[in-house]
C-alpha positions as CSV (number, residue, x, y, z in Angstrom):
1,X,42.4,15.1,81.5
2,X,45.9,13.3,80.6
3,X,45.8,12.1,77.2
4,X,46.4,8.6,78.7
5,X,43.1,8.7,80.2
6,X,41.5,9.7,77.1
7,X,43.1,7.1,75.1
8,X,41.9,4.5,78.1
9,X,38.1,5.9,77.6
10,X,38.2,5.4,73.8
11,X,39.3,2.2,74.0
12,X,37.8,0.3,76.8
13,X,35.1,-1.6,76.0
14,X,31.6,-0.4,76.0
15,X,29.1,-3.1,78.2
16,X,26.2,-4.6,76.5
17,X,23.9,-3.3,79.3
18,X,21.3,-0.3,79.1
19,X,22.3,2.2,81.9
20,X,18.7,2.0,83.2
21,X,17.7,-0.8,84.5
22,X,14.0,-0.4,84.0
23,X,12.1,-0.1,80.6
24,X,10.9,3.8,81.0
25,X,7.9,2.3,79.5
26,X,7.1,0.3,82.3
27,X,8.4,3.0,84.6
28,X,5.6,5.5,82.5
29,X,3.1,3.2,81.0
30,X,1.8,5.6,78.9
31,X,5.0,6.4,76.9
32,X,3.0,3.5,74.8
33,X,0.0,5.2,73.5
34,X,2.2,8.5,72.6
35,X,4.9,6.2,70.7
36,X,1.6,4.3,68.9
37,X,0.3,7.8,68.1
38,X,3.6,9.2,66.6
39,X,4.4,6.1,64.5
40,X,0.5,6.3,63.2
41,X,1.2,9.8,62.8
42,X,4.5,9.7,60.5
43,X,2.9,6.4,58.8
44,X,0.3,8.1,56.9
45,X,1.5,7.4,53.5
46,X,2.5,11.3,52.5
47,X,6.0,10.5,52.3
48,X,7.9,6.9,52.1
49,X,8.8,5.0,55.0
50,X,12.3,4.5,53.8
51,X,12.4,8.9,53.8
52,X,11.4,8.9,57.4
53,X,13.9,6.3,58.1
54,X,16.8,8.1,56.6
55,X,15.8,11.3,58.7
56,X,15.4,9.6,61.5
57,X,19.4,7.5,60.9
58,X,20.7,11.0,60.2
59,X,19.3,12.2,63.9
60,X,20.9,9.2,65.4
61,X,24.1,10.1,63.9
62,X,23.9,13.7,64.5
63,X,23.6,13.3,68.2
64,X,25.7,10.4,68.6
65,X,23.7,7.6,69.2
66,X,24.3,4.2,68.5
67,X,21.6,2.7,69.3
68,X,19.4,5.2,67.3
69,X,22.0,4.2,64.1
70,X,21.6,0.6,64.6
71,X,18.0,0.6,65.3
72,X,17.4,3.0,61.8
73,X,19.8,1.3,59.7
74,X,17.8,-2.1,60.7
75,X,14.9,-0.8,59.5
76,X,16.3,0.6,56.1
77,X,17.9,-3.1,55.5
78,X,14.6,-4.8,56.4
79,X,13.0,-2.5,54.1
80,X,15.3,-3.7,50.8
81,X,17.1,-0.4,51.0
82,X,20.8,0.2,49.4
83,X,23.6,-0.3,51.4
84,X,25.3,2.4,49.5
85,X,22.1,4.5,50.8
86,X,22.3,3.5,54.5
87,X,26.4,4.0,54.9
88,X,26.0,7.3,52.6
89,X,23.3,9.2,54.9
90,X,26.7,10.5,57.2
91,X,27.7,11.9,53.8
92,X,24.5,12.4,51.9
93,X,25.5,15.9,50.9
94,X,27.9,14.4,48.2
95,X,26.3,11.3,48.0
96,X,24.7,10.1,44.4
97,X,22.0,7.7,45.7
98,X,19.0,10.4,47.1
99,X,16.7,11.8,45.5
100,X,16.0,15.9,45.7
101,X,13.3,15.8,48.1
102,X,15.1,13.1,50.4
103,X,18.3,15.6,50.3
104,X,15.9,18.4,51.6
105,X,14.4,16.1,53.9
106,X,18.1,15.8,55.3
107,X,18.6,19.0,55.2
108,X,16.0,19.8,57.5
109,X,17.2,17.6,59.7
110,X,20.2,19.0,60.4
111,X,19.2,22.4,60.4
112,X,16.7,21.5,63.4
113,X,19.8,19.5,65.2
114,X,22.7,21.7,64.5
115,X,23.0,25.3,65.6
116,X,23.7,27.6,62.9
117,X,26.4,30.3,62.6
118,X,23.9,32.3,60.3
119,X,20.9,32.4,62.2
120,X,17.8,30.7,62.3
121,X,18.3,27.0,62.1
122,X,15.8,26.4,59.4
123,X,16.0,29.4,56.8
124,X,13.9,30.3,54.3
125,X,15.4,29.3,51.9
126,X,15.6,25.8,52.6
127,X,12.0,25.9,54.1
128,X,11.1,27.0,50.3
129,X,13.0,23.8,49.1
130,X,11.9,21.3,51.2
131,X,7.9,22.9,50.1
132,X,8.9,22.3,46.5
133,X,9.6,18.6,47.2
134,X,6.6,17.7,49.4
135,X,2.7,18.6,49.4
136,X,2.2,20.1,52.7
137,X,0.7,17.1,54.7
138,X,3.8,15.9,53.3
139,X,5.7,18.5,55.0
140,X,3.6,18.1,58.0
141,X,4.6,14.3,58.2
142,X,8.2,14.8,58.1
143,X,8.0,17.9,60.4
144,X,6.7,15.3,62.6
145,X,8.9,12.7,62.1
146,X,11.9,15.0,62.8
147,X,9.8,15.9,65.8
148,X,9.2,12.0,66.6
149,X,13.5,10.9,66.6
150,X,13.8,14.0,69.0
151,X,11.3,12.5,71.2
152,X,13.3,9.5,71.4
153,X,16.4,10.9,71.8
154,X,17.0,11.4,75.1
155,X,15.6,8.3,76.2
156,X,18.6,6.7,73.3
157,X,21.4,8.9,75.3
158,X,20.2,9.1,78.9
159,X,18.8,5.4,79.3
160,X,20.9,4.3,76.6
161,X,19.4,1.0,75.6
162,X,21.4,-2.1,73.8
163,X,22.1,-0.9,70.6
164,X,20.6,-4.2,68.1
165,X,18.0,-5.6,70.5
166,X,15.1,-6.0,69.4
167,X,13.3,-2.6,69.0
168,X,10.6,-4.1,71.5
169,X,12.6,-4.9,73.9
170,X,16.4,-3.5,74.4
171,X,16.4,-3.2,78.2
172,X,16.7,-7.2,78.6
């Protein structure tokens, strides 16, 4: 590839259209009760929305989606949250504004998206500080809720829905 034709993909504009068509929900109509079961699921109350939220930003940024990083920042404005918070979770490591069990809770979530040089993705070590920070249900939860922005990532970068329709409805 020339780097004239990289510089012409970087900077043509990207359409305002999901690549598929169809809604996979109505393509596989019960993608609905498994998305109502994982948000029931990471909404139990062991850790704070806003925590889950975070996570789930990081993920979006991590892999690359924008529609995963507009839908989670949306959530963490509705929810009151920071702006310094929100456009620090790229940086979080040297960020001021999070608490220690939300940096371990970031942590993690890079460990399970990155591949590490060192070995296991999720060491010891870090398993041992994210337990010091949160009970185990609480540990559970945001296991889960790592688990829950994976599920939804390849529908994000396969189907690629409008990034800042409405979270109901970005195939329209």
């Amino acid at each position: 590839m020339t780097t004239h034709s990289i510089t012409t993909e970087i900077t043509a504009e990207i359409p305002m259209v999901p690549r598929m068509s169809e809604d996979p929900q109505d393509l596989v109509p019960e993608l609905a009760e498994v998305s109502k079961a994982l948000f029931r699921l990471t909404g139990n109350g062991s850790i704070p929305r806003a925590t889950i939220s975070l996570v789930q930003l990081r993920a979006g940024q991590i892999v690359g989606s924008t529609y995963l990083t507009v839908l989670h920042t949306g959530f963490l404005r509705k929810a009151g949250e920071l702006e310094e918070r929100i456009t620090s979770v790229a940086s979080w490591q040297d960020s001021p504004y999070f608490t220690g069990a939300e940096r371990a809770a970031l942590a993690l979530v890079e460990a399970v998206l990155q591949p590490s040089a060192h070995g296991e993705r999720v060491s010891d070590a870090l398993y041992a500080e994210a337990a010091a920070h949160y009970e185990p249900k609480a540990l559970a939860t945001l296991m889960f809720a790592i688990g829950q922005v994976n599920f939804f990532i390849p529908v994000a970068l396969i189907a690629k829905p409008v990034p800042g329709r409405s979270f109901t409805d970005p195939w329209k």
